[in-house]
C-alpha positions as CSV (number, residue, x, y, z in Angstrom):
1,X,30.6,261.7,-120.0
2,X,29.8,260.2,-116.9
3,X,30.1,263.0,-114.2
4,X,30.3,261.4,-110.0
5,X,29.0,264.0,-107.5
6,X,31.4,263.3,-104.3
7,X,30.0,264.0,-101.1
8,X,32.3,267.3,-99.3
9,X,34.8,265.8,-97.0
10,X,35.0,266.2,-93.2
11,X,36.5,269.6,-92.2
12,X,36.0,272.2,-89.7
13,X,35.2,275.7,-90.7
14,X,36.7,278.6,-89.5
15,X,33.2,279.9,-87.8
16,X,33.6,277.0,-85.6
17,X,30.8,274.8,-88.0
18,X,32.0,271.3,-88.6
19,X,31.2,269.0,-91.7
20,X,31.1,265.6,-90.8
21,X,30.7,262.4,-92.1
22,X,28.1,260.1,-90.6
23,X,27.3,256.3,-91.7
24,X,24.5,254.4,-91.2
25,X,24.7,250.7,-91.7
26,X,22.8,247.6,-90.1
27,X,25.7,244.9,-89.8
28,X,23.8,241.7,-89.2
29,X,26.1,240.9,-86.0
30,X,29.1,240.5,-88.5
31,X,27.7,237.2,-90.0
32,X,28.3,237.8,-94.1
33,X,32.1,238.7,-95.6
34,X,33.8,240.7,-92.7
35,X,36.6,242.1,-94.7
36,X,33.5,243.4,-97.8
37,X,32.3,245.2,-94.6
38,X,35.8,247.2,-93.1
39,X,36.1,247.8,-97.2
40,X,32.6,249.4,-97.4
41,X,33.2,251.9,-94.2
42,X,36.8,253.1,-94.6
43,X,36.1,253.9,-98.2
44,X,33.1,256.5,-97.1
45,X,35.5,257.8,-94.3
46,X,33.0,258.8,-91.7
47,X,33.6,260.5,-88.6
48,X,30.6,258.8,-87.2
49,X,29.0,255.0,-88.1
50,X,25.8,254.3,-86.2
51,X,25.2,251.4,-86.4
52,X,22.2,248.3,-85.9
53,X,22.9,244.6,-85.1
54,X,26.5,244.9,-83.9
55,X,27.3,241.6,-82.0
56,X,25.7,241.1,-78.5
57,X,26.6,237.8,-77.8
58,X,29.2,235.7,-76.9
59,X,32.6,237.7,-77.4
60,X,30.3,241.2,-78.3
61,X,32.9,243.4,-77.3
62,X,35.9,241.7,-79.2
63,X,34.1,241.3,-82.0
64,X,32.9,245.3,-81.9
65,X,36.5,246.0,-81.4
66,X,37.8,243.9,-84.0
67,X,35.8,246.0,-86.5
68,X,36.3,249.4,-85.4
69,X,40.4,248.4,-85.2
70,X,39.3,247.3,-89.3
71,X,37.9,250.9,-90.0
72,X,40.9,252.5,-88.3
73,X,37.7,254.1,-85.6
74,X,37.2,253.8,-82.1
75,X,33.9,252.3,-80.3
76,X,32.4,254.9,-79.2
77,X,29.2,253.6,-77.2
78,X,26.4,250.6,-77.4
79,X,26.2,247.0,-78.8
80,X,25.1,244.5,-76.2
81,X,24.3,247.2,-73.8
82,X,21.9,248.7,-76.3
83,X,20.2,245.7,-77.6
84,X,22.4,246.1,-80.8
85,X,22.6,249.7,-81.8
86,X,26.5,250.9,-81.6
87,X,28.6,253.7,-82.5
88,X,31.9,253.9,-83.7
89,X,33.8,256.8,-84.3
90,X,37.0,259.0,-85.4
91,X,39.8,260.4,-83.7
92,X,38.4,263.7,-85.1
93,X,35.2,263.4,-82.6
94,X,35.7,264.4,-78.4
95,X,33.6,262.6,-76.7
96,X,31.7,264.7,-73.9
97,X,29.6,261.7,-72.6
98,X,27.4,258.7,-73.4
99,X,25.0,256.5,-72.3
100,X,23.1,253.4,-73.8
101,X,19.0,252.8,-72.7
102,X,17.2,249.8,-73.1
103,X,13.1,250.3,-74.5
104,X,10.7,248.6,-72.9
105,X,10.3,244.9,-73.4
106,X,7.0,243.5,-75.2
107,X,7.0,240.0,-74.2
108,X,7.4,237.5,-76.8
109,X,9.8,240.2,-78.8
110,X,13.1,240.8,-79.3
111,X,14.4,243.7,-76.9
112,X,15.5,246.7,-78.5
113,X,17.7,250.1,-77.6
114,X,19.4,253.1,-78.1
115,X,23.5,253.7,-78.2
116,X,23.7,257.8,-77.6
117,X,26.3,260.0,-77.1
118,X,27.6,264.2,-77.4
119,X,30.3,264.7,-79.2
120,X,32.4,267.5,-80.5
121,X,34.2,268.3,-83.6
122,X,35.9,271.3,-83.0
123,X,33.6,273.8,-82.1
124,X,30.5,273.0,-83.0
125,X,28.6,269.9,-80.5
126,X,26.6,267.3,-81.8
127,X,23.9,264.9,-80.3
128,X,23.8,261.2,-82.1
129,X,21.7,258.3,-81.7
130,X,21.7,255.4,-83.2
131,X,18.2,253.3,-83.2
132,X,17.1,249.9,-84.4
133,X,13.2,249.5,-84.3
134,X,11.0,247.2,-84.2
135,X,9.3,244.5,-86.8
136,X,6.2,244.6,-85.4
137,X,4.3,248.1,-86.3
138,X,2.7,248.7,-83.3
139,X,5.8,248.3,-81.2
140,X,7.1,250.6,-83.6
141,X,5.1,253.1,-83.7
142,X,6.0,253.7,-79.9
143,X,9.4,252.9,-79.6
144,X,9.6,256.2,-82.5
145,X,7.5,258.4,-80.0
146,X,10.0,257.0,-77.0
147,X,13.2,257.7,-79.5
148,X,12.3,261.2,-79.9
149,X,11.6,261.9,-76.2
150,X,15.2,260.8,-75.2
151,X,16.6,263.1,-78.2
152,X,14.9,266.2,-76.3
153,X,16.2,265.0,-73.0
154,X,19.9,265.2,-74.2
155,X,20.3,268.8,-73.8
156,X,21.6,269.5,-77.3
157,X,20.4,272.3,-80.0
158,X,21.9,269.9,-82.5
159,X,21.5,266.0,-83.4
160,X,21.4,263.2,-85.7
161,X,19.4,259.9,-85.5
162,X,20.3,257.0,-87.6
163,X,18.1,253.9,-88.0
164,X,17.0,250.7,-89.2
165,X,13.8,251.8,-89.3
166,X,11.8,248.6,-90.7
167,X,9.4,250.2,-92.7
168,X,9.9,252.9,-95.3
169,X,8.4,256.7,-95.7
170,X,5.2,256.0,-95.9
171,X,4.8,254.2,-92.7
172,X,3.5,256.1,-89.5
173,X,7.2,255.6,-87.6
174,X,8.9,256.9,-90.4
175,X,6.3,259.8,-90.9
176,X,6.7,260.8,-86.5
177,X,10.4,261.0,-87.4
178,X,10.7,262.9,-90.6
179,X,7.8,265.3,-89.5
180,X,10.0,266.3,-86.1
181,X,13.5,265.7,-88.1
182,X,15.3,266.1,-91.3
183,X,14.8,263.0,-93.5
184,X,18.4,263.2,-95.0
185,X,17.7,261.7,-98.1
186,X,14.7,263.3,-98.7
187,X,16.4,266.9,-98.2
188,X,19.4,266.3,-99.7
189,X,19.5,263.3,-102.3
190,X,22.8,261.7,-103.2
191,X,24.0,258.0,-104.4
192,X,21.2,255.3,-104.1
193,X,17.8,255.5,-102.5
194,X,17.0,251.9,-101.5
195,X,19.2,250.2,-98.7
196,X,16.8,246.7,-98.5
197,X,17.7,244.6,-99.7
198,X,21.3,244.1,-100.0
199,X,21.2,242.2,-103.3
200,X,18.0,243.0,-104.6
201,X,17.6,246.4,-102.8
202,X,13.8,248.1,-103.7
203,X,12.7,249.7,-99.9
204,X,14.3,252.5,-98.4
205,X,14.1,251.8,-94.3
206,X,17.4,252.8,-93.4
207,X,17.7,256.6,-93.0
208,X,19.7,259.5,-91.3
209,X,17.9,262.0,-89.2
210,X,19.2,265.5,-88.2
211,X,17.1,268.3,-85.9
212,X,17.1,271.4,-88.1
213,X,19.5,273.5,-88.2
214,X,22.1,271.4,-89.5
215,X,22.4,271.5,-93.2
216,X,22.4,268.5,-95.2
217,X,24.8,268.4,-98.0
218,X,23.9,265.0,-99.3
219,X,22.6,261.8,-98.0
220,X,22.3,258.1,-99.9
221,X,23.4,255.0,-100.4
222,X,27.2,255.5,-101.5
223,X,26.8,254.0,-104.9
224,X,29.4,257.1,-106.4
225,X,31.6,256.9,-103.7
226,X,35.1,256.0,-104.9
227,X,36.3,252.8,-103.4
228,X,32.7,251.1,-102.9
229,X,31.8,248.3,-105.0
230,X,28.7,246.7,-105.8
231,X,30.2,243.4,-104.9
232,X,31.4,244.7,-101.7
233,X,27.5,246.3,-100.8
234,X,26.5,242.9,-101.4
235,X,28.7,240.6,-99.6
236,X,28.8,243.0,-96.4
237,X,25.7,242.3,-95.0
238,X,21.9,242.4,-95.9
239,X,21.0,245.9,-96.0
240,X,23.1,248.6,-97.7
241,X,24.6,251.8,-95.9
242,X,23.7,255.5,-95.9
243,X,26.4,257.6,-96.1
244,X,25.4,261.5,-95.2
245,X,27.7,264.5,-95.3
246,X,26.5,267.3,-92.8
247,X,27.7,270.8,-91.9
248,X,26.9,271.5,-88.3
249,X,27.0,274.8,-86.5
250,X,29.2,276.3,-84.3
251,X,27.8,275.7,-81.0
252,X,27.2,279.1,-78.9
């Protein structure tokens, strides 16, 4: 008998504590099978999507809109403003502010950024941030130091990151991030591992980040989540999602 393990859907708890949805997914500016792609995030129903590559060209904000009006979501913060990273989000969320800040530029490189916000879902207040970095290791290795200075400097107890991290756990950005953070699936696995790539995926550099404190219920690639298909995971775009279900507490 073939037994699916569903990841616990949003809610907020009477002590205030909120479980929430949050999907990580690198979109390749929207250039692979659009519709594949709204299919893929309303089927995980997440509260938050944080995502890398979201159009920053010509048309960035129609196109951003176009896809969060797709997902039945809002846009939240980011794309060209952030150098790609965006966020989309629920009704369920408040917003309490955002901001997007460009990393330094190494010449010759593509410029990269951060999309952040604080939100709230009902009583409990959450810190997200969603990070693209770099190819080159060097850069990387930096721009994770950097990422992790502006999460201290948002004033939260409680945050997620998510990321296209370009390397996988064994690198040194990875390692900065996971050592100061919760590697999601690493503390709590669920679905798939591997989000590179797409078709033939075998690396996992794609991951969700949360400060402890909040408790992971299960993070992954949503392989087992009821209307996700494998032919939709492929045709979306060239990395697959991760899809993380968290209970965060009631802020003070």
């Amino acid at each position: 008998m073939l037994i699916v393990m569903l990841l616990p859907n949003s809610r907020t708890e009477p002590d205030g504590s909120a479980v929430v949805r949050v999907l990580g997914y690198n979109i390749r500016s929207l250039q692979d099978d659009f519709e594949a792609l709204a299919r893929v995030i309303r089927a995980c129903a997440p509260d938050l999507v944080l995502l890398q590559e979201a159009p920053r060209f010509f048309r960035w904000r129609k196109k951003l809109a176009r896809l969060a009006s797709a997902t039945d979501l809002v846009i939240l913060t980011g794309g060209a403003t952030a150098a790609g990273p965006a966020v989309l989000c629920s009704l369920r969320a408040t917003v309490e502010r955002t901001e997007d800040v460009l990393l330094p530029l190494t010449p010759g490189q593509h410029r990269r950024g951060l999309a952040t916000a604080v939100v709230r879902f009902g009583g409990a207040r959450l810190g997200v941030l969603a990070s693209h970095l770099s190819l080159v290791a060097a850069e990387r290795q930096d721009q994770s130091g950097l990422l992790l200075d502006r999460l201290a400097k948002m004033g939260v107890e409680h945050a997620i990151v998510g990321g296209d991290i370009n390397e996988g756990p064994e690198g040194p950005a990875f390692r900065r991030l996971a050592d100061a953070l919760q590697d999601g699936y690493a503390t709590a696995p669920w679905g798939g591992e591997h989000t590179w790539s797409a078709t033939e995926p075998h690396r996992r550099i794609d991951a969700i980040f949360a400060t402890p404190g909040i408790e992971v219920l299960g993070c992954g690639v949503p392989l087992d989540q009821p209307g996700v298909t494998e032919a939709d995971l492929r045709a979306a775009t060239d990395h697959r999602p991760v899809l993380a279900a968290l209970k965060i507490p009631a802020t003070a």
